[in-house]
MARZAKE-906486 format. One record per residue (C-alpha): x, y, z. Coordinates in nm, 4 decimals, decimal comma, always signed. Layout:
N
r px->X py->Y pz->Z
...
END
This chain:
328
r px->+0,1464 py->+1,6791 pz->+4,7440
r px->-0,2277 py->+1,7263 pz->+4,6402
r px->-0,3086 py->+1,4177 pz->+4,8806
r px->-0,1182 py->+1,5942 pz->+5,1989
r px->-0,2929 py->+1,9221 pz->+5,1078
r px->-0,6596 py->+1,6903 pz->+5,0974
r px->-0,5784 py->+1,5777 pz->+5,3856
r px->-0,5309 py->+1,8873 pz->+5,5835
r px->-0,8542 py->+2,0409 pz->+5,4284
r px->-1,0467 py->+1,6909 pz->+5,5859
r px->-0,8622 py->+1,7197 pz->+5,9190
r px->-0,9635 py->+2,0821 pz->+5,9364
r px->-1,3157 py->+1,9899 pz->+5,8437
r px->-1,3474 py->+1,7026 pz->+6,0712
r px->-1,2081 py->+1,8959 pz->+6,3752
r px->-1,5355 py->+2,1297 pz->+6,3092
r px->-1,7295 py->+1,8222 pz->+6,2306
r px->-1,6726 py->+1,6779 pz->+6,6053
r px->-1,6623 py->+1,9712 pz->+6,7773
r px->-2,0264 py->+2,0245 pz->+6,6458
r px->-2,1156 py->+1,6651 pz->+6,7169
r px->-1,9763 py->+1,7200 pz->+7,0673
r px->-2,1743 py->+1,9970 pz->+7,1543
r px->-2,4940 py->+1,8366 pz->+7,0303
r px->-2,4262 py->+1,5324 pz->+7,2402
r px->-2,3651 py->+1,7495 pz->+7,5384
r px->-2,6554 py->+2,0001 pz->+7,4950
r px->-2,8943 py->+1,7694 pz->+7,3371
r px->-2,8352 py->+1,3471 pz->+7,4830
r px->-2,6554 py->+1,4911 pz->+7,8690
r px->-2,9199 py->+1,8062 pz->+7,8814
r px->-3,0099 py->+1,6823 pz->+8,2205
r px->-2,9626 py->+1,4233 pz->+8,4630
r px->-3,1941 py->+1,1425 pz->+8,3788
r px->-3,2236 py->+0,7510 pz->+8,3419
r px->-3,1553 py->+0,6617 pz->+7,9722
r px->-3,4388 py->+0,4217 pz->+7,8613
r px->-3,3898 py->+0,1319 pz->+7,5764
r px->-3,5680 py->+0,3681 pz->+7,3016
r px->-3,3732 py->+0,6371 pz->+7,3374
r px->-3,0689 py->+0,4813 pz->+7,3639
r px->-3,0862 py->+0,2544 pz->+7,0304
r px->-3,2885 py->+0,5786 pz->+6,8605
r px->-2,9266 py->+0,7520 pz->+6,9021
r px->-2,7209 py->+0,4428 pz->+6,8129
r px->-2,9043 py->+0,4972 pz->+6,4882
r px->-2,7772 py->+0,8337 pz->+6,4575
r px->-2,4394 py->+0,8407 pz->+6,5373
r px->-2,3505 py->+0,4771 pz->+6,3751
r px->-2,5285 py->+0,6577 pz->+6,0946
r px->-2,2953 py->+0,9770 pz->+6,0514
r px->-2,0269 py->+0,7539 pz->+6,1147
r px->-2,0947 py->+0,5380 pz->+5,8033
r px->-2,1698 py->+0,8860 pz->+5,6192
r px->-1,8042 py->+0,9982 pz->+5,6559
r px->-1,7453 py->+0,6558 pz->+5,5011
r px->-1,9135 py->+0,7408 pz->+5,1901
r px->-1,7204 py->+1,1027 pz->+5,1693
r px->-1,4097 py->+0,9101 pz->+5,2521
r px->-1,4685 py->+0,7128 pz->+4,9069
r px->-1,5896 py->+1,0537 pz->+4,7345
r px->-1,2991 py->+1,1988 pz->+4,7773
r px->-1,0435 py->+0,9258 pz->+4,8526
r px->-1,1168 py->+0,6201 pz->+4,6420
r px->-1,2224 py->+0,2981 pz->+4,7419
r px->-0,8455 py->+0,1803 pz->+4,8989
r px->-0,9259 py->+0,4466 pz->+5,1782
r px->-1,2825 py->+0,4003 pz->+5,2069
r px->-1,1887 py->+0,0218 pz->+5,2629
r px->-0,9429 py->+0,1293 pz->+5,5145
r px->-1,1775 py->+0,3479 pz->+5,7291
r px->-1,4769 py->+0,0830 pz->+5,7164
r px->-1,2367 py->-0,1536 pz->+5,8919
r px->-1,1044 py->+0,0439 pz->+6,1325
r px->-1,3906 py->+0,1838 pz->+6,2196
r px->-1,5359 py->-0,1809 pz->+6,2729
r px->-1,2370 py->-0,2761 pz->+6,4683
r px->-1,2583 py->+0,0275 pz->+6,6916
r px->-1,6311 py->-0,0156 pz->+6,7468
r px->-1,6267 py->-0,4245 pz->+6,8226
r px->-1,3746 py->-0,3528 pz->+7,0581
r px->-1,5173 py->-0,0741 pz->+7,2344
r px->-1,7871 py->-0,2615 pz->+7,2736
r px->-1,5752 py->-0,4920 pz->+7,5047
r px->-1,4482 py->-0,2174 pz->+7,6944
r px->-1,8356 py->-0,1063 pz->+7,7355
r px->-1,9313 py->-0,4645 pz->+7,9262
r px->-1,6070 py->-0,3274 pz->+8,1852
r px->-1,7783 py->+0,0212 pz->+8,2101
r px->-2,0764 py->-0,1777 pz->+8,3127
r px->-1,9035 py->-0,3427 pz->+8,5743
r px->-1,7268 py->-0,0182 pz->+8,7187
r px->-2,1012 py->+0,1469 pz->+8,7634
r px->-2,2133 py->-0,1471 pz->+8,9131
r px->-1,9235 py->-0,1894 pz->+9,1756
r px->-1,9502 py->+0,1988 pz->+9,2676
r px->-2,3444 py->+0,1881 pz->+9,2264
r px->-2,3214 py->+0,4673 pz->+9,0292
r px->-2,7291 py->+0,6058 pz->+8,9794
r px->-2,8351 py->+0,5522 pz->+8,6633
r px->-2,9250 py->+0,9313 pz->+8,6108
r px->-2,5338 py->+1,0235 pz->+8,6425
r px->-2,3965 py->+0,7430 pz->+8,4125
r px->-2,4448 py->+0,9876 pz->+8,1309
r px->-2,1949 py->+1,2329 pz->+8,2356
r px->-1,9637 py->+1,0268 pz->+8,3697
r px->-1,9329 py->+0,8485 pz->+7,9783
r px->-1,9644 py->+1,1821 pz->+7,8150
r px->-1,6262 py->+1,3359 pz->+7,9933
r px->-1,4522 py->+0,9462 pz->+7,9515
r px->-1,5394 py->+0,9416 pz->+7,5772
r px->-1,3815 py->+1,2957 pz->+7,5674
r px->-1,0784 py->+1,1851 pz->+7,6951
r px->-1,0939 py->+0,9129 pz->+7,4674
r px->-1,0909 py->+1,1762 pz->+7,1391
r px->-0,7609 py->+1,2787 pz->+7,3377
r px->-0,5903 py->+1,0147 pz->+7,3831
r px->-0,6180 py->+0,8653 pz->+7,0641
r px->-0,5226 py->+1,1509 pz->+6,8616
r px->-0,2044 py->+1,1683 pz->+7,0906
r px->-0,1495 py->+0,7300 pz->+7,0354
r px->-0,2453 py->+0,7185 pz->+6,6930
r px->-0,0091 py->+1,0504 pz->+6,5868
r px->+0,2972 py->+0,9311 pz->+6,7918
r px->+0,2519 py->+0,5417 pz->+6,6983
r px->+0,1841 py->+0,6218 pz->+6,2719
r px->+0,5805 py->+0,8181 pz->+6,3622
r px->+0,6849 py->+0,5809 pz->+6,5334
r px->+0,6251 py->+0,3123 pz->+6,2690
r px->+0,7685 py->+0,4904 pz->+6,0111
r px->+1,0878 py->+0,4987 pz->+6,1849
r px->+1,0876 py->+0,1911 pz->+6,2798
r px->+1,1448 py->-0,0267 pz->+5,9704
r px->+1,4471 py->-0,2403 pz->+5,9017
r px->+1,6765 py->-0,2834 pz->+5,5523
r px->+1,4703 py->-0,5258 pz->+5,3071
r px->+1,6448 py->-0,8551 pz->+5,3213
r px->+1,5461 py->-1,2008 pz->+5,1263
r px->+1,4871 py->-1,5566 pz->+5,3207
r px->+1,3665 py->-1,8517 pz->+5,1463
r px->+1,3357 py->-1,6658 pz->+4,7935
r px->+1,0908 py->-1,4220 pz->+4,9571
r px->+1,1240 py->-1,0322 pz->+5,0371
r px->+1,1006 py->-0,9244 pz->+5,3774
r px->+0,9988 py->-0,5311 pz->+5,4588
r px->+1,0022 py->-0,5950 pz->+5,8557
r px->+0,8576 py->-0,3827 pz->+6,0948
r px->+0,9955 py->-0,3614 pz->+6,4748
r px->+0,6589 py->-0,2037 pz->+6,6154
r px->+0,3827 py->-0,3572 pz->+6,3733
r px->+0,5598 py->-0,7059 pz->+6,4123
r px->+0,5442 py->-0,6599 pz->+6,8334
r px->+0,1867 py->-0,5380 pz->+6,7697
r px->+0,1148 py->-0,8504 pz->+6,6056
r px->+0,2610 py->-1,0844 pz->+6,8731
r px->+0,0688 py->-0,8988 pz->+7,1834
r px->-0,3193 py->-0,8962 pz->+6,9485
r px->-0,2609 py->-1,2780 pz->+6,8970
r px->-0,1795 py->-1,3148 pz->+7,2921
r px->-0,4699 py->-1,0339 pz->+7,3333
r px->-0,7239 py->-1,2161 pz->+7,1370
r px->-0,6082 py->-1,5738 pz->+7,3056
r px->-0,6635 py->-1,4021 pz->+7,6571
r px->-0,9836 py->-1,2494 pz->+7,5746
r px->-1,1336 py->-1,6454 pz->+7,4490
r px->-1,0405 py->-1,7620 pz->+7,7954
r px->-1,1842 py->-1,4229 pz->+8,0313
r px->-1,4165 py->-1,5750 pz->+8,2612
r px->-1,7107 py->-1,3532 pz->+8,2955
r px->-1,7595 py->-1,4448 pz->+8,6709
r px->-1,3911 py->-1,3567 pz->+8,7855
r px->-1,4119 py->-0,9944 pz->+8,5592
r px->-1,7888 py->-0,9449 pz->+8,7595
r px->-1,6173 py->-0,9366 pz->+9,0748
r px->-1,3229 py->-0,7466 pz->+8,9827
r px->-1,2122 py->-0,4465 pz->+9,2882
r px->-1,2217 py->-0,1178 pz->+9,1004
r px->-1,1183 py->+0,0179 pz->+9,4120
r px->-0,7836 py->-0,0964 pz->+9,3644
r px->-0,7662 py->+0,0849 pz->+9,0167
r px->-0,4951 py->+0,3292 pz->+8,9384
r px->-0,8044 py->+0,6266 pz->+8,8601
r px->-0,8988 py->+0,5844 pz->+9,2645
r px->-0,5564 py->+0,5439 pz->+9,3685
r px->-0,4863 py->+0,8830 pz->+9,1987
r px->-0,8033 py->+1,0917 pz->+9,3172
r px->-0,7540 py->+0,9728 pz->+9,7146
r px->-0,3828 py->+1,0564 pz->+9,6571
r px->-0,4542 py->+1,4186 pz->+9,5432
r px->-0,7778 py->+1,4663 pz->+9,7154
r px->-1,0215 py->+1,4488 pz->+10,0046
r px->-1,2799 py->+1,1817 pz->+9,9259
r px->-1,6508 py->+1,1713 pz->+10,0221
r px->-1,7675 py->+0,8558 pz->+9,9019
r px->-2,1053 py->+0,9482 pz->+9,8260
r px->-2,2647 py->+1,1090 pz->+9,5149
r px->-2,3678 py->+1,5081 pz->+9,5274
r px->-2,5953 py->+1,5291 pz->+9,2221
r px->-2,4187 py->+1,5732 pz->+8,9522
r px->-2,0874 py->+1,7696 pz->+9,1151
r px->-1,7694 py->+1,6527 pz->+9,0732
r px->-1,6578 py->+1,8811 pz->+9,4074
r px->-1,8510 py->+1,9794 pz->+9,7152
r px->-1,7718 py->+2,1751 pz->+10,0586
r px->-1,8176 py->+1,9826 pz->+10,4095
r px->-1,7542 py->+2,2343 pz->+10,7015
r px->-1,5729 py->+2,4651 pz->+10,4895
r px->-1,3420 py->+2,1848 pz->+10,3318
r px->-1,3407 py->+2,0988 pz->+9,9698
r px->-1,3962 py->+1,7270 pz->+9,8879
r px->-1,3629 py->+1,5444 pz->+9,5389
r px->-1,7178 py->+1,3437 pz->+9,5440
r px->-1,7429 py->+0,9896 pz->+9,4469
r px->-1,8361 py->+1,0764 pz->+9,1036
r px->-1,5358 py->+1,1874 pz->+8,9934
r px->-1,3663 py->+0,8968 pz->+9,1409
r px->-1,5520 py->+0,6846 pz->+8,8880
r px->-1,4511 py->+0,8871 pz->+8,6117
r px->-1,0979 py->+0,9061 pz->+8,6844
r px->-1,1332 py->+0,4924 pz->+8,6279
r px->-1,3602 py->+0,5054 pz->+8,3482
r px->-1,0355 py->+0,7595 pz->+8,2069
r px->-0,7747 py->+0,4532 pz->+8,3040
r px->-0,9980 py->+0,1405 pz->+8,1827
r px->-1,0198 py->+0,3091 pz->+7,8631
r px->-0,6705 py->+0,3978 pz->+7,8343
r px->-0,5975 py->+0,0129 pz->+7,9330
r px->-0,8462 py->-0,0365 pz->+7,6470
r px->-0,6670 py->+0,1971 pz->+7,3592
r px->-0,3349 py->-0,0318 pz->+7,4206
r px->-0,5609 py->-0,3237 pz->+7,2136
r px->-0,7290 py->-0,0891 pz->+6,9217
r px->-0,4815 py->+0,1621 pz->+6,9024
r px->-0,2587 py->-0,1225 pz->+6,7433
r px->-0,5384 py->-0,3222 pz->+6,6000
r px->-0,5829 py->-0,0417 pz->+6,3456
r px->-0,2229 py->+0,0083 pz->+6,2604
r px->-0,2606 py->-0,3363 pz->+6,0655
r px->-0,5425 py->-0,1632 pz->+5,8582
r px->-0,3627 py->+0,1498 pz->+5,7468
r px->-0,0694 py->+0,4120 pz->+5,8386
r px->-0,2500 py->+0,7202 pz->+5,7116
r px->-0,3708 py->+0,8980 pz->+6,0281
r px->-0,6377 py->+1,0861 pz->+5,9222
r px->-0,8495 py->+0,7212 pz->+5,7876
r px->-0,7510 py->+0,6365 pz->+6,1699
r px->-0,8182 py->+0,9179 pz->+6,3919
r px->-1,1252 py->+0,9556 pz->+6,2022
r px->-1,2717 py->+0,5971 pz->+6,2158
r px->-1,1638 py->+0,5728 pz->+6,5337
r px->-1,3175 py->+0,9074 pz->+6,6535
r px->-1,6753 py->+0,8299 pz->+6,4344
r px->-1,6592 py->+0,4635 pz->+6,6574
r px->-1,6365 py->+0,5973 pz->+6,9743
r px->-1,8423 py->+0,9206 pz->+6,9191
r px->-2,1674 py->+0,6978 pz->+6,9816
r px->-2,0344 py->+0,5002 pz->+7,2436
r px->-2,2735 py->+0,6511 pz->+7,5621
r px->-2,5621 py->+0,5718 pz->+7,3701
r px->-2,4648 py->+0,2079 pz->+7,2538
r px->-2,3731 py->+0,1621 pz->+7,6259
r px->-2,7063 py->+0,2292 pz->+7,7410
r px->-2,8353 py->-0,0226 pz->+7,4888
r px->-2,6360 py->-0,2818 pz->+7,6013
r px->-2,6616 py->-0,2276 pz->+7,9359
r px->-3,0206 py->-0,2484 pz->+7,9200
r px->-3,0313 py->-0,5767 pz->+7,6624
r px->-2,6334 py->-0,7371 pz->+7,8622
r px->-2,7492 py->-1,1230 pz->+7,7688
r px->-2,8715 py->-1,0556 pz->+7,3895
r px->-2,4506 py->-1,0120 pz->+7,3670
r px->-2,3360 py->-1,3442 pz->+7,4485
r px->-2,0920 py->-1,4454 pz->+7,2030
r px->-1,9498 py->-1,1273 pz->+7,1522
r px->-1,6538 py->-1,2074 pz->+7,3307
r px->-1,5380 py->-1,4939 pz->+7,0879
r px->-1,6052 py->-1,2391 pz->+6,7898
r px->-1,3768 py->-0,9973 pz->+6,9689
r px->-1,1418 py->-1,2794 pz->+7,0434
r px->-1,1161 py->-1,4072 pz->+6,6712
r px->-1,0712 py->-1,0858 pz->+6,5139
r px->-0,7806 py->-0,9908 pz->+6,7240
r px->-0,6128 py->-1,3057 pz->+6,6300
r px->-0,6930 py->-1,2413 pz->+6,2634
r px->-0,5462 py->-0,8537 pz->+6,3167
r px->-0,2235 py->-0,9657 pz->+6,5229
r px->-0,1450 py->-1,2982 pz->+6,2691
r px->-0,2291 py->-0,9972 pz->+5,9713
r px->+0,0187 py->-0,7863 pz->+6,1650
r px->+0,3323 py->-1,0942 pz->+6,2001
r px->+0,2868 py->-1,1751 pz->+5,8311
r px->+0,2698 py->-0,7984 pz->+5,7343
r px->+0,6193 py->-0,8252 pz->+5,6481
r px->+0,6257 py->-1,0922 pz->+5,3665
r px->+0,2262 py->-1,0511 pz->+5,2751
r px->-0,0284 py->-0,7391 pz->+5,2776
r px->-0,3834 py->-0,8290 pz->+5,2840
r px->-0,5980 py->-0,6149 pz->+5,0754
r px->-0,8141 py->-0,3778 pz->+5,3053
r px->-1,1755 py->-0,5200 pz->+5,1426
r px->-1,0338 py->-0,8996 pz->+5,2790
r px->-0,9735 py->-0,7099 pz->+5,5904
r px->-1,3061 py->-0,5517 pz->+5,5975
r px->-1,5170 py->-0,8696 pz->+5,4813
r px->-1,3245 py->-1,0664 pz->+5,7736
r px->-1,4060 py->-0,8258 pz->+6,0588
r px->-1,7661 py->-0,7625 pz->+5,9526
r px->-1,8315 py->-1,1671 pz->+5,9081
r px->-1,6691 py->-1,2496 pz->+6,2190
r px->-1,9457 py->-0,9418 pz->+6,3946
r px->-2,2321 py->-1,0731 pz->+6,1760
r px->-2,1528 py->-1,4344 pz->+6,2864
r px->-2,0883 py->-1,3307 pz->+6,6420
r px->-2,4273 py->-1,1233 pz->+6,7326
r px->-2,6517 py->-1,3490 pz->+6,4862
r px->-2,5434 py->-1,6629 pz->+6,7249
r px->-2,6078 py->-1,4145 pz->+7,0112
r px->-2,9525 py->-1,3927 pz->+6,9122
r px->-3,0347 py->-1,6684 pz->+6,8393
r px->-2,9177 py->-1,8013 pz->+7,1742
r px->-3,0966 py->-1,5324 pz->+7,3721
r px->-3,4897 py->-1,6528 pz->+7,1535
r px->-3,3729 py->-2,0022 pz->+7,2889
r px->-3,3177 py->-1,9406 pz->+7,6122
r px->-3,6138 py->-1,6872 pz->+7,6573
r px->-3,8581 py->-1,9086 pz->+7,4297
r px->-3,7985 py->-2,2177 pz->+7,7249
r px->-3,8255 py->-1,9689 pz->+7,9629
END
């Protein structure tokens, strides 16, 4: 009973926490419309990976080292992964030719309907989970505690992370955003003018009101990230079922996301192998997730795994980026 009443005193907190965090991100980073440089972009990286891993050390301050373990790897899993759905984001502005003063805004109302979404996906799933366990039975000598969802989860990460080795980068770069379900839905419930006004989202043309192109490339940055929440959303499931360790993680990973995407949109190649990182750790998450049932791994195996498989991942990056620009 004294956890559940912790836990509504840290909700309650973190609500204020990101509201404040919000309003510094819109009043301070999306001030005005301007081109996001390398500098600035990594200086707030810093920051916000930074307060992220700050909540970690509260989390084990109050929590113990179980949940701290817990919210390190989701919030490593929610970050690597969002990462991926960062390198589509770079693709959407590049299709619509979105001017790099606007990109800004466009992420900062697509990472707020992010918060959204996953507190509505990670509050119905952790319910839905509970509900959806099966009697205990025994099969070869060994206990099975078998869950419907978590066990489907596991299944579709394995086929995700299988999928995601084989992407070819060339097919995804010439992928027709103007066939996605976020355009579809703004030409169906508005006039379009497919050109940018500033920073408007809505303009008049002889007395008629228009939705401008702008908000045409949010509505898909709003459906590739939903697309997007369908792979972490479960991914973190096989880390813990308390929901505030993963609305929190999850919320502290994706809180810094406009600024990391300005970072690696400016520095794409020095990212090579991230891919195969993202790849392997979804197959480590959705065989974790299948074996859940007989076998629970320890959240600090969990945690070692995901960060090894990043460290591996962007030190082979680097190194192959000093090769290639060292011949160069």
């Amino acid at each position: 009973m004294e956890y559940l009443k912790d836990e509504g005193y840290a909700l309650i907190g973190f609500a204020i926490i990101v509201l404040a965090l919000l309003a510094i991100d819109l009043l301070v980073f999306n001030k005005e419309a301007h081109k996001v440089s390398t500098k600035e972009a990594l200086n707030w990286s810093i920051v916000w990976i930074g307060i992220g891993l700050l909540f970690g050390l509260y989390v084990y301050w109050d929590f113990g080292l179980e949940k701290a373990s817990q919210y390190y790897s989701a919030f490593l899993i929610e970050k690597a992964l969002s990462v991926d759905n960062l390198f589509v984001f770079i693709l959407v502005f590049k299709f619509f030719k979105v001017p790099d003063k606007y990109q800004h805004k466009v992420l900062f109302y697509g990472i707020l309907g992010a918060i959204i979404m996953r507190a509505i996906f990670i509050f119905f799933g952790v319910t839905l989970i509970e509900l959806t366990f099966i009697e205990p039975f025994y099969l070869f000598g060994i206990e099975l505690h078998i869950n419907i969802i978590l066990t489907m989860f596991g299944i579709f990460l394995f086929y995700a992370g299988i999928k995601t080795w084989k992407q070819d980068e060339e097919v995804e770069d010439k992928k027709d955003f103007s066939k996605s379900l976020g355009t579809k839905l703004i030409h169906k419930l508005f006039r379009v003018d497919p050109k940018y006004h500033g920073e408007k989202f809505f303009v008049r043309i002889n007395g008629k009101r228009f939705a401008t192109q702008l908000l045409v490339v949010v509505a898909v940055i709003e459906f590739t990230d939903l697309l997007f929440a369908v792979d972490s959303i479960p991914a973190i499931f096989a880390i813990s079922n308390d929901p505030v360790i993963l609305y929190t993680s999850n919320i502290f990973a994706i809180l810094g996301l406009r600024a990391l995407y300005f970072l690696l949109a400016n520095s794409f190649e020095m990212f090579h192998y991230l891919q195969h990182g993202l790849s392997f750790i979804l197959i480590f998450i959705g065989f974790k997730m299948i074996i859940s049932a007989a076998y629970h791994f320890p959240s600090y195996i969990s945690l070692s795994v995901v960060f090894g498989i990043l460290l591996i991942s962007i030190i082979a990056s680097w190194n192959r980026y000093k090769s290639l620009h060292s011949n160069s």
